[in-house]
C-alpha atoms as one frame of an Amber mdcrd trajectory, in Angstrom:
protein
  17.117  42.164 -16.878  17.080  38.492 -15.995  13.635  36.653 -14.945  13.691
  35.527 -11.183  14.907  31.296 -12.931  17.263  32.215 -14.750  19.015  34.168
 -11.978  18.403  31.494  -9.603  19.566  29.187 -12.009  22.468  30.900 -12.465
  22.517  31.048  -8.201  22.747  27.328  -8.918  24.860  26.782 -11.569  28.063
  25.489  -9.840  29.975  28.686 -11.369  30.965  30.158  -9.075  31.277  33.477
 -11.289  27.908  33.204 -12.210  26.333  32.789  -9.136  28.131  35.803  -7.782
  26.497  38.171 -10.566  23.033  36.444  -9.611  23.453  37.874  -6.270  23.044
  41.645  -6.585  20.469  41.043  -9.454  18.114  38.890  -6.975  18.658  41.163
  -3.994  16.948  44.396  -5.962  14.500  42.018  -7.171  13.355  42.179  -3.639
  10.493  40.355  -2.409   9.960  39.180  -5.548  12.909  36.786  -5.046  11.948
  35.821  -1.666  10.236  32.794  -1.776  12.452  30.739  -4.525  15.583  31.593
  -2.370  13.800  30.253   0.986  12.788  27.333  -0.841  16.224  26.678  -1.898
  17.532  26.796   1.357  15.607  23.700   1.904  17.703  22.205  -0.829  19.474
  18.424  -0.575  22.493  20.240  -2.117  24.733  22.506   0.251  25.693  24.712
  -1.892  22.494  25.528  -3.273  21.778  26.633   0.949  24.756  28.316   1.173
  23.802  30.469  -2.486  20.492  31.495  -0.895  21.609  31.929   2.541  24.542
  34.154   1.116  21.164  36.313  -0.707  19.244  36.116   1.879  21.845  37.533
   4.167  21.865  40.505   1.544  18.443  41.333   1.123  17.258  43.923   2.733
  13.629  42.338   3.289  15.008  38.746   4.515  14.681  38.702   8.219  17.491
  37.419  10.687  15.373  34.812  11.976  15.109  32.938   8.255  19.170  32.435
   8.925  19.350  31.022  12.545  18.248  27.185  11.810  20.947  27.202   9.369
  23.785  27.733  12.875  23.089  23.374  12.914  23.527  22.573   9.179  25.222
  19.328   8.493  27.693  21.056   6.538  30.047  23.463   7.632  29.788  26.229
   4.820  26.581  26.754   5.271  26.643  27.189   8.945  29.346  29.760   8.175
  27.085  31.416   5.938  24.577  31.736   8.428  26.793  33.002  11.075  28.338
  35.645   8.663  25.023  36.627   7.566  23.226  37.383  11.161  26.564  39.659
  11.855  25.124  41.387   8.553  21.624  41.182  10.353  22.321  41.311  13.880
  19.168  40.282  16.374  18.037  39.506  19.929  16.235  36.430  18.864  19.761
  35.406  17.299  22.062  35.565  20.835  21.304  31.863  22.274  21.945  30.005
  18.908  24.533  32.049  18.152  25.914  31.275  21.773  25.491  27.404  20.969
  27.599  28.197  17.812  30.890  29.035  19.769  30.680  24.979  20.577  31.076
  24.752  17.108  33.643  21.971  16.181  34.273  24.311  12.881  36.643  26.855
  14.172  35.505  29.426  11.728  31.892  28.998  12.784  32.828  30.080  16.428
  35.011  32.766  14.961  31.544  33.844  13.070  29.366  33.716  16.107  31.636
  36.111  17.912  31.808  38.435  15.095  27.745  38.388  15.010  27.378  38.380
  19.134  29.597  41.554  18.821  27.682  43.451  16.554  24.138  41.851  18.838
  26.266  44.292  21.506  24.593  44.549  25.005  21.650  41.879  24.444  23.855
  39.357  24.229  26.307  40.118  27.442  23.720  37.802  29.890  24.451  35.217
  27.750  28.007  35.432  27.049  29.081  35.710  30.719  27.280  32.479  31.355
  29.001  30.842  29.160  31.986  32.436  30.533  31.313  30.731  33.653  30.362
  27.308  32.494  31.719  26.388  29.004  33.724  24.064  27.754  37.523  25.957
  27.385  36.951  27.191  23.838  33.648  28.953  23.693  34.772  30.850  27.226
  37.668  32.296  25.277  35.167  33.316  22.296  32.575  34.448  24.882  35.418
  36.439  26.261  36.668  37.631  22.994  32.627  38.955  22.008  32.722  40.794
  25.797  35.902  42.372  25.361  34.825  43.744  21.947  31.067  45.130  23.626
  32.601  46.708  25.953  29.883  46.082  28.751  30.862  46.979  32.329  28.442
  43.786  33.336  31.190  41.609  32.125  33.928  43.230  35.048  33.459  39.935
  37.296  33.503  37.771  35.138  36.821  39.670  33.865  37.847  39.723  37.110
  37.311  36.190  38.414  39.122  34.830  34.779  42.052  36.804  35.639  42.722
  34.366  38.386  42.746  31.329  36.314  45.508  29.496  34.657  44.874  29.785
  31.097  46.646  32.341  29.031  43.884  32.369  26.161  41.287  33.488  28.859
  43.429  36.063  30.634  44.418  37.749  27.388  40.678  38.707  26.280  39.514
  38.971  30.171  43.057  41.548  30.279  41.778  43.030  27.123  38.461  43.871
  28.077  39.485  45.213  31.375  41.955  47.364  28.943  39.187  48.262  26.627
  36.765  49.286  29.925  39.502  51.619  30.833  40.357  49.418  33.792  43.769
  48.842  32.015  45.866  47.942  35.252  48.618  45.588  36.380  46.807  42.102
  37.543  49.054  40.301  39.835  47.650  36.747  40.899  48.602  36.516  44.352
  51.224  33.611  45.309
């Protein structure tokens, strides 16, 4: 078996090959591993973050929270990483900077958030309906997406009242979370 540096060299290598085998290695090293891979989240490199977020995520004794400051990274892989990882480790204290992340200007980050905000289920419905009601256009139709995929009857207003608007993005995932309800019924906006 490989000591804790060489694996983490390897982590850090720029191989992409190598890194990969590093991962399952430094996860069943456990807590052992730990504190090299939250140091080298503090790293000037980006992909040396993204290598130990992408453990961290992983690791069975890494806690959620150790991923959320990574939602504002300056680069945009790593905030991926981060959101990807807290839909691995799903958490209350995750839902409002996860809900910042559907402002994301990286489309795949928002995608991210959803996925995680989904898996967060009923916690994060408060949250998600606000933003429903006050976002800018894009993070409403994520928030919608996340509440049409939790399936929480809190969100039938909010459903409701979107059904009224003009955009076809936000009517689709208000529709399909009406649908997914069981409230699957023909919505005529009145002339």
């Amino acid at each position: 078996m490989s000591s804790l540096q060489e694996l983490l060299g390897d982590l850090t290598s720029g191989n992409e090959s190598r890194a990969e085998n590093a991962v399952p290695a430094l996860i069943k090293l456990g807590e052992e591993a730990l504190p090299a891979l939250r140091d080298l989240t503090a790293s000037s490199e980006a992909d040396h973050r993204w290598w130990a977020l992408r453990v961290l995520a992983q690791s069975p004794q890494a806690q959620a929270e150790w991923l959320v400051p990574f939602l504002n990274d300056p680069a945009r892989e790593v905030r991926q990483c981060a959101a990807l990882g807290l839909a691995i480790k799903p958490g209350e204290s995750a839902v409002q900077p996860l809900v910042q992340a559907l402002r994301d200007d990286d489309s795949m980050v928002s995608s991210l958030a959803v996925n995680a905000l989904v898996k967060t289920g009923s916690p994060a419905v408060p949250a998600l309906i606000e933003v429903v009601r006050s976002a800018p256009q894009s993070a409403r139709i994520h928030a919608l997406r996340a509440l049409a995929e939790i399936r929480d009857h809190r969100a039938i207003p909010v459903m409701m009242k979107v059904m009224e608007e003009d955009s076809v993005l936000l009517q689709h995932w208000a529709k399909e979370g009406l649908d997914r309800l069981g409230l699957d019924m023909v919505y005529i906006k009145p002339v």
